[in-house]
N, C-alpha and C positions, 0 to 999 in steps of 0.2 A: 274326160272325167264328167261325170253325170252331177246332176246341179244338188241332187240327192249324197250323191259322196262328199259334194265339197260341204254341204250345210253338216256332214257328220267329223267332216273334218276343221271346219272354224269352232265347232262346238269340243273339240279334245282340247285346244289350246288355249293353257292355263291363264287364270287371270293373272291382272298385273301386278306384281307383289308392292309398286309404289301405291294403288290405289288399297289395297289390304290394309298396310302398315298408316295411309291417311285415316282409318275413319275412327280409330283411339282419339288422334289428334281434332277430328270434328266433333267429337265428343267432348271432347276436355274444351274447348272453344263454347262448345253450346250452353257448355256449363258454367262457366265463367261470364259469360254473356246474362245468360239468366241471374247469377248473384250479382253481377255488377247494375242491370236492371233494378233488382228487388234494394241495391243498398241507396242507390242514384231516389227511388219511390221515399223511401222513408226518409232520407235529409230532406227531399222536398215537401213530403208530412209534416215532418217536426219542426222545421223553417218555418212553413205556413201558420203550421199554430203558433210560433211564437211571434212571429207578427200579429198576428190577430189578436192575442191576447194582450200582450203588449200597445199598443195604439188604441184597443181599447180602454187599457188599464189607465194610459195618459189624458184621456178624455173624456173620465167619469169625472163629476164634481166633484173629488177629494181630492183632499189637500196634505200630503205624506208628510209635511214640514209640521203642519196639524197634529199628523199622529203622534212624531216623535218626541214635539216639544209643548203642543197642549194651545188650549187656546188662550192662556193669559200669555204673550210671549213678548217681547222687545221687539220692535222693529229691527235691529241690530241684530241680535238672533236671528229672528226670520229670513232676514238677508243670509246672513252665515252662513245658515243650514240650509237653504236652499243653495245654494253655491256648489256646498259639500257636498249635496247630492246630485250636483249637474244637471238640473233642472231650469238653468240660464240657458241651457244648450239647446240647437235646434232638435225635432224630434228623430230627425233623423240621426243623427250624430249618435243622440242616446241611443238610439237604437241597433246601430253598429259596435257601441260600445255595450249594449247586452251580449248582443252576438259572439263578440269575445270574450266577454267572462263565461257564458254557458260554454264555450269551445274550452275554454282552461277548467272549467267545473267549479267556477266560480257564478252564483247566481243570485251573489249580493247579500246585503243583512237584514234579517228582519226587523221589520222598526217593531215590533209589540216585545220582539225578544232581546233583543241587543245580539244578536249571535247567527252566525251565516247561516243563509236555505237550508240548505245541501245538507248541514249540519243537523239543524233542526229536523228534517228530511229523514234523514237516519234516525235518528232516535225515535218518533213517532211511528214510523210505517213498517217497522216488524211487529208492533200490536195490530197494526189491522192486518199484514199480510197473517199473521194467526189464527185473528177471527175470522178471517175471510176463507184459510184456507179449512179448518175444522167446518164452517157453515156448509162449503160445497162435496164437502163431503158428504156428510148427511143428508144435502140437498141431490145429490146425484145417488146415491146410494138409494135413498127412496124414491126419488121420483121417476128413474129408468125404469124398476121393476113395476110400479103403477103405472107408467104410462102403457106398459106393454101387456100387461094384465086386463089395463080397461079396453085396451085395442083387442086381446083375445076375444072377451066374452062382450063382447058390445051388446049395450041396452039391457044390459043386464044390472042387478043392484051392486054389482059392483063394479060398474062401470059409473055409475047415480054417484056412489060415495064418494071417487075419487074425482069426477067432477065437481063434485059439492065440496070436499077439501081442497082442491085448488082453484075453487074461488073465494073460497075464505081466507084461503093465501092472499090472492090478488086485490082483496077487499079491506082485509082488516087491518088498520093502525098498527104499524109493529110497535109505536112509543107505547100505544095502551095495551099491549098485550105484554110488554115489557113492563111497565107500571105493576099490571093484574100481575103479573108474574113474580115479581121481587114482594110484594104485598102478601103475596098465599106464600108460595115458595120459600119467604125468604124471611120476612117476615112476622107470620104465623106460624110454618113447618120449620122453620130452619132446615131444612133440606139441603141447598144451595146455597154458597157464599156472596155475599151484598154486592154493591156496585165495585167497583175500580178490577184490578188483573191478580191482585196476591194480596194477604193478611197483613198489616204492618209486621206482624210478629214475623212472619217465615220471609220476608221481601228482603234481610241480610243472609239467609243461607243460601241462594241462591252465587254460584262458584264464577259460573263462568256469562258473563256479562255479551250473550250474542244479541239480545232483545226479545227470542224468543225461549218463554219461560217453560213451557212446557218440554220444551228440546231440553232446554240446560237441565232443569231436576232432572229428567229420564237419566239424562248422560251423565250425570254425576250419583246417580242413585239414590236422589232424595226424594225417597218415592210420599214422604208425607207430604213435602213443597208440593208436588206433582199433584198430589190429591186436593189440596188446598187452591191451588192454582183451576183444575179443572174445574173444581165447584163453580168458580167465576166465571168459568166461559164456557159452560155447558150451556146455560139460561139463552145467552144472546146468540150464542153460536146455533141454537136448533132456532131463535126464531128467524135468525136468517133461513139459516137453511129452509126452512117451511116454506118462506117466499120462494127458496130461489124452485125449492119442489114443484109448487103448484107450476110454475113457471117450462122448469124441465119435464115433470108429467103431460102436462098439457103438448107443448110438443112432441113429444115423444108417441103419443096414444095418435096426431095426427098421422105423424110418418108412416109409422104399424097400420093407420089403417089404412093406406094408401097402397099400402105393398101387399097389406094381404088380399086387394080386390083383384092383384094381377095374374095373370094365368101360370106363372111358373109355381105358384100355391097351387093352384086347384091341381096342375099335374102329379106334385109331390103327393097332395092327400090321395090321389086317384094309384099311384103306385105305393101306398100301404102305410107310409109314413106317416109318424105320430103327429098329431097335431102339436104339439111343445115342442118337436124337436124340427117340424116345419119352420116355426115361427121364433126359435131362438139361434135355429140353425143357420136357417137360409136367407129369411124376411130379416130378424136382425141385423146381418152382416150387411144389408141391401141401405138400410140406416145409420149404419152404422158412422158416416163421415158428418152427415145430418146434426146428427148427436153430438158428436168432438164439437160442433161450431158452436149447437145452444150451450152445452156447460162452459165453453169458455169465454161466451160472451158474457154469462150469469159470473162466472169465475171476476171478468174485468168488473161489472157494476160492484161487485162487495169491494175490489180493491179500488175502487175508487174512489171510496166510504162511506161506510151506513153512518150518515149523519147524525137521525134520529136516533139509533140505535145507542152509537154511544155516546150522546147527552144522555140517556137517561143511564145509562150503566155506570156514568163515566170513567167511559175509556179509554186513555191517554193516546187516539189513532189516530189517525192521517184525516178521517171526514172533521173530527172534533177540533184539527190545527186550522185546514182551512175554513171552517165555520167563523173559528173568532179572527184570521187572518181580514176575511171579508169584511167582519163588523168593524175591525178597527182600521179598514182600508188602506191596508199592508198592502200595496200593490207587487212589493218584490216577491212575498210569501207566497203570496196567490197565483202572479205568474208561474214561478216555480213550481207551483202544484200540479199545475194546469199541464205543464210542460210530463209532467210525469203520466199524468192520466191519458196523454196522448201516447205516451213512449209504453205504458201498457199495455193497451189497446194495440198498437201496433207490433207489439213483441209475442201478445196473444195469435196475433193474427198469423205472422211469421210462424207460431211453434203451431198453429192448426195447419198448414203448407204441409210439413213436415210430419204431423200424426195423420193428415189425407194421405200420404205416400206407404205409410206404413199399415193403414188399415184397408184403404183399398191401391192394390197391384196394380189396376188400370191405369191409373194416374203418375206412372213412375214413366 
């Protein structure tokens, strides 16, 4: 037999059906491997911040016993309540003993409120997730299409405006444009409803108690609530948004113009194709994972709260809790806070994993 017959003859025989039936099972392995990676990263994210926060928190000069009980207080007291709050204990100790209440979703009481984080937590942070999420809308809404507008026509006047708008973004006071704004708007036009989230008068029709108010009017069909409610969060919600615009425009005009200097452009214009349909077709899609990562990094800053924003609105949110948490050197509140704006950030980061796999194929 010729060395030509046998190589046509080792090539007829079928492969092995135990290696077929393995590569499900290396698949399922690779993947389980990869989640038990990504879950292994973020307890030792979250860990870390809470350490850090924490051992910080214990070695700022305040004095929690302070907050709770004031400074005319009885040595008697003071003994008491530092007690109570295990602060005899070494740091370490405390600190294992955090560990465990956050493990049970216990993250302590806040001394300004008399009432658990976790708790306070909830009730606070569905007003900002609201504003936060009305702002990026508006914020992504307008600033993808400008940034890719100012990337088409570069050096054009309307590449000039939308640069000059997003640095007015980047520059201007949102407190004072919030000021100017509730003053003309609100003030003089009536236009728009005053500071806080709803009218005294409409804030008992409200049915159903999820904390976000625009949801609950729609869903119960109290579309006057609704209207009432929006007037309050139109204001602060577009001046977010405007930051986070200038912020996502600006990126966005860079990417676009990066892709459109590459040669698979100039091919497509050279084979007949529209210039729109080049650049929203092809160049778009090429930015497209670029993009998911600035709105959702703009997405984490708002929910981590416009401070400024809502002192001047006041807005009953999560920036405005930990503001006065700090000032009255709440260190349980403040950790807990802290604790969240990391577990954000990280759960953002997580859900862009997951919209890279779905906008671009390659990555799967």
């Amino acid at each position: 037999m010729t060395t030509e017959t046998r190589m046509v003859d080792q090539s007829d025989v079928p492969r092995r059906p135990d290696r077929e039936a393995a590569r499900p099972r290396r698949r399922l392995l690779a993947r389980g491997r990869a989640v038990a990676s990504t879950a292994l990263s973020v307890c030792i994210t979250l860990l870390g911040l809470a350490a850090l926060t924490f051992f910080i928190g214990r070695l700022l000069p305040l004095d929690p016993v302070v907050a709770v009980l004031g400074d005319n207080v009885t040595k008697e007291a003071y003994d008491a309540m530092y007690h109570q709050l295990g602060l005899d204990q070494p740091l370490i100790v405390q600190f294992g003993s955090y560990l465990h209440g956050i493990l049970t979703l216990d993250l302590g009481t806040a001394l300004t409120t008399g009432k658990p984080v976790l708790q306070d937590i909830a009730r606070v942070f569905p007003a900002t997730l609201e504003l936060a999420s009305v702002a990026v809308v508006i914020g992504t809404g307008l600033g993808i299409p400008a940034g890719v507008f100012s990337a088409m026509y570069r050096d054009t006047w309307l590449d000039h405006l939308v640069r000059v708008i997003g640095l007015l973004g980047h520059s201007t006071p949102n407190f004072w444009l919030g000021l100017m704004g509730l003053v003309l708007l609100y003030g003089k036009l009536g236009w728009i409803g005053g500071p806080g989230r709803i009218d005294l008068a409409y804030e008992f029709d409200l049915v159903d108690g999820s904390g976000f108010y625009l949801l609950d009017a729609a869903r119960s069909g109290s579309w006057d609530v609704f209207a009432n409610v929006f007037s309050h969060i139109v204001l602060p919600a577009s001046l977010l948004g405007f930051s986070a615009m200038a912020y996502i425009s600006r990126m966005t005009r860079s990417f676009m113009i990066e892709q459109l200097g590459q040669e698979y452009v100039v091919t497509a214009r050279a084979k007949g194709l529209s210039w729109a349909r080049t650049v929203w077709i092809h160049a778009f899609r090429n930015i497209a994972v670029q993009v998911v990562t600035v709105v959702a990094l703009s997405y984490a800053f708002l929910l981590e709260g416009a401070v400024l924003t809502e002192t001047v609105f006041a807005w009953p949110g999560f920036g405005r809790y930990l503001t006065n948490a700090l000032l009255a050197g709440d260190m349980n509140a403040v950790v807990g806070c802290t604790l969240l704006i990391g577990l954000i950030f990280v759960t953002l980061n997580l859900l862009c994993d997951v919209l890279y796999r779905i906008v671009d194929p390659r990555t799967r």
